[in-house]
Steps between C-alpha positions, in 0.01 A plus 500: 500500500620304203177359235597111483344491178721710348801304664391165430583465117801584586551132680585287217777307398785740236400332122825211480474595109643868654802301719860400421727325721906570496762387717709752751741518665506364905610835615097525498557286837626761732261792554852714539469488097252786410655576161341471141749214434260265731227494209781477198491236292751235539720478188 
């Protein structure tokens, strides 16, 4: 059995100071795409 106490601080939102944002590419919209080039950057 699994402590909740020790899993709750783990429910919080990711710090946004941590997060960046970059466009890609729509081949992201077909789950036949499972390649690294889903997550590259768009240039």
């Amino acid at each position: 059995m699994l402590d909740s106490a020790k899993l709750l601080p783990l429910l919080k939102p990711y710090p946004p100071e941590q997060m960046e944002f970059y466009l890609v590419s729509q081949i992201v919209n077909s789950p036949a795409n499972n390649t690294p080039d889903c997550a590259a950057p768009l240039t």
